[in-house]
Each structure stands twice: as C-alpha cells, then as structure tokens.
C-alpha positions as CSV (number, residue, x, y, z in Angstrom):
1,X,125.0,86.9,105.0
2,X,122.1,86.3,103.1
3,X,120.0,84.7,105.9
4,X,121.4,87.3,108.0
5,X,119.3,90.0,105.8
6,X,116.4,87.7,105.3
7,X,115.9,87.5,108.8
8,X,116.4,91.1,109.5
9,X,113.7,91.9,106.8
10,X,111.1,89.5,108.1
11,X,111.6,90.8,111.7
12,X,111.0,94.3,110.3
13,X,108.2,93.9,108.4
14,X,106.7,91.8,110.9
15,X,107.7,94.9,113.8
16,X,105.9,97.3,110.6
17,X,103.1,95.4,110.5
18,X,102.4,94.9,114.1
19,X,103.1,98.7,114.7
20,X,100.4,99.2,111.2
21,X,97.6,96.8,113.2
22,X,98.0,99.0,116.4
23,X,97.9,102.2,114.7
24,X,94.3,100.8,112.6
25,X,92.9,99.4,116.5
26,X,93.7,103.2,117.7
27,X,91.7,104.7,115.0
28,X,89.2,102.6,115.4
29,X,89.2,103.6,119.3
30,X,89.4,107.0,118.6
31,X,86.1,106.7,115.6
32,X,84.2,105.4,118.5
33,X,85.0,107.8,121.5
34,X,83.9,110.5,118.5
35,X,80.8,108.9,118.1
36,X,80.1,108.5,122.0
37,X,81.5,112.3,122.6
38,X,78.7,113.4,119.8
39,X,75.8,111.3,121.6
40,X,73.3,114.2,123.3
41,X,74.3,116.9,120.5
42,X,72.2,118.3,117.9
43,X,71.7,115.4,115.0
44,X,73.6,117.2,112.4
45,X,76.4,116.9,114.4
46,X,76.1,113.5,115.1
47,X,75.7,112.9,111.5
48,X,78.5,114.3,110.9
49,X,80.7,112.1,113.3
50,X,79.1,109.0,112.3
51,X,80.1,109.1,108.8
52,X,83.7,110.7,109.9
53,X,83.7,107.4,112.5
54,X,83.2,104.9,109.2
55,X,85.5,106.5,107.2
56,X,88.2,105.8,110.1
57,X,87.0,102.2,110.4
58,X,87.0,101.6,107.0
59,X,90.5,103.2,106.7
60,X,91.3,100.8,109.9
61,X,90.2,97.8,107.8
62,X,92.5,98.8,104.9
63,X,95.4,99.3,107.4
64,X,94.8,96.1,109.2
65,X,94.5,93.9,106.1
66,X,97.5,95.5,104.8
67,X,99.6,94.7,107.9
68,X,98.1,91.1,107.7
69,X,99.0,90.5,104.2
70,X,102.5,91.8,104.6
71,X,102.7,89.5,107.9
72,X,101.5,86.6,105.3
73,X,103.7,87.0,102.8
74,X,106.5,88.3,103.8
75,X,107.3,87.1,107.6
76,X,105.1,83.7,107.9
77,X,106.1,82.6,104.5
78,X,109.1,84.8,103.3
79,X,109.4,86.2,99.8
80,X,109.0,82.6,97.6
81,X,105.5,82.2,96.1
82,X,104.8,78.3,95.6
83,X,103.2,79.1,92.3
84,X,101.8,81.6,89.8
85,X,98.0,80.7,90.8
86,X,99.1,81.4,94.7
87,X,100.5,84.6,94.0
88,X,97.6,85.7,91.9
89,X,95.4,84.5,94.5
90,X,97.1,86.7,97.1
91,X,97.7,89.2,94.9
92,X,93.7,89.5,94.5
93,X,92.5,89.4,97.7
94,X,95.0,92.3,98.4
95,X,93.9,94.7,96.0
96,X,90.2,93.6,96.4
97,X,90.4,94.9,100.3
98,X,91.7,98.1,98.7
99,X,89.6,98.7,96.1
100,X,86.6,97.8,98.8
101,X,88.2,100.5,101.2
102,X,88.4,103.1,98.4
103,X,84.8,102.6,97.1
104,X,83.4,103.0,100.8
105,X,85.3,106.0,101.9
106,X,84.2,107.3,98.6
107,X,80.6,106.8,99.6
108,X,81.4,108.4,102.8
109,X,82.6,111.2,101.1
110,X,79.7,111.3,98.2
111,X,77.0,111.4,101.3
112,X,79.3,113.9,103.3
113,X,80.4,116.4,100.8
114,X,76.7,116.0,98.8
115,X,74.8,117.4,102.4
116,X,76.9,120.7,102.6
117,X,78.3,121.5,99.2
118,X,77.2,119.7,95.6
119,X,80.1,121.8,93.6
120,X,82.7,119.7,95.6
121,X,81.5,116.4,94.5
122,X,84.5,116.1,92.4
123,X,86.8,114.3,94.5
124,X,84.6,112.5,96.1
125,X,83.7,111.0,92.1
126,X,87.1,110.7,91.2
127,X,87.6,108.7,94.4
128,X,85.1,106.3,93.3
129,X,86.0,106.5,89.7
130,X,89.3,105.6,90.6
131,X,88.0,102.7,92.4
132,X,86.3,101.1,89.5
133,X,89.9,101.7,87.4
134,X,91.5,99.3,90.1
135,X,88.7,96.9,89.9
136,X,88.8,97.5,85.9
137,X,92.8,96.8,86.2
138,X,92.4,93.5,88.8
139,X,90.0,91.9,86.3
140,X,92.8,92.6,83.6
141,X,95.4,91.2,85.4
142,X,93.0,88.2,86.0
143,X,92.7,87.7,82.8
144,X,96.1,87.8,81.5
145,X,97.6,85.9,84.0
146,X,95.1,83.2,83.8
147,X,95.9,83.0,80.2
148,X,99.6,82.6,80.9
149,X,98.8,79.7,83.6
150,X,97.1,77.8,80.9
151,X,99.6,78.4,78.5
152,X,102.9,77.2,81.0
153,X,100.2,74.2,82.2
154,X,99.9,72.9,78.8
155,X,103.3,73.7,77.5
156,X,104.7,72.0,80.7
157,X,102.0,68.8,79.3
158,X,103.2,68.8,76.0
C-alpha cells in the first residue's frame, strides 16, 4: 500500500511538473510574440513590452526551476534526503532561484512603475524589500544549520 502511494505521488508530481515546465515555455512564447507584435510601434510602446516580456521570462525561469527541483527531489529521487548537508544544499539553490526571480521582477517593476507614476513605487519596494528578507532568512538558515552539522559531526566523533 505504501509503494502503491509512493508511486502515485511521484507520477503526480512528475505529470505537475511537466505540465509547470510547459506552462513557463508558453509564457516565454507568448513574451516573445509581444515583443515581435510591438516591433514598428512608437518606442514607448515598445518599452513597455520589453520590460512586460522580462518580467514573463523571469517568472518562466522561476516556474521552470520550480518544476525541476520538484522533478529532483521528489520523482528522480523520492522523498529521502541522504544527509543534512544535501538537503541544505538543495534547499538553497531553491530558494536562491526565488529570491533571484523576486529581486528581478522587482526591478522590472521599479523601472516600469518609476516612468509613469513615482507615488506607486510602493509595491514595487516592498517587492524588493521582501526579497532581501528571503536572502536575510536563507543566510540564517545557513547559519544555523551549519552549526547543527558540526555539532552531530563531532558528537557522532566523540
């Protein structure tokens, strides 16, 4: 019973993740044929499009490397971690792609928002101040779970 739900899960997730990459290719696509539509208009228009077309790209990226970890961990390699260091490793690398994504579409949004209307700047700050609290936060986890490594590591020695 057990491997029956295992297996179910990793096929769904690995269906989810498959349906997430095709769904980050489209809007990639779609950024593009907005950029080629806007080609012959008046520059402020195309502007416009171009920094819509990296948001969606950026927000692709995200997607994608979401629907690749999830393939990683959970269908290649099922839900055991091998070790602490392993899952803080994947851990990272997971949260750094967001924290990348967030901190770009916030720029996006600082140079989109800034060109029309300063007094909405503030969600486009708290976008990016929000990024810097997951960066803040991934460099605390660091931290403490490293500690804890060394700790088990040498009480393991001992």
């Amino acid at each position: 019973m057990e491997r029956t739900v295992e297996l179910i899960s990793r096929v769904v997730f690995g269906v989810a993740s498959l349906a997430l990459m095709a769904m980050s290719l489209a809007l990639v696509v779609y950024g593009a044929i907005e950029v080629a539509g806007s080609i012959g208009t008046q520059w402020d228009h195309a502007s416009s499009t171009l920094l819509a077309a990296i948001g969606y790209v950026v927000i692709a990226m995200a997607v994608f490397d979401v629907a690749k970890y999830f393939i990683e961990e959970e269908v290649i390699r099922g839900r055991e971690m091998r070790n602490a260091a392993e899952a803080r490793r994947s851990l990272t690398k997971f949260i750094s792609t967001i924290s990348i994504a967030v901190f770009i579409e916030g720029l996006v949004i600082v140079f989109r928002v800034s060109r029309d209307n300063v007094a909405e700047m503030i969600y486009p700050t708290s976008l990016l101040l929000t990024a810097i609290l997951i960066v803040v936060g991934l460099g605390v986890y660091q931290r403490l779970s490293a500690e804890v490594e060394r700790t088990v590591n040498d009480k393991k020695r001992s």
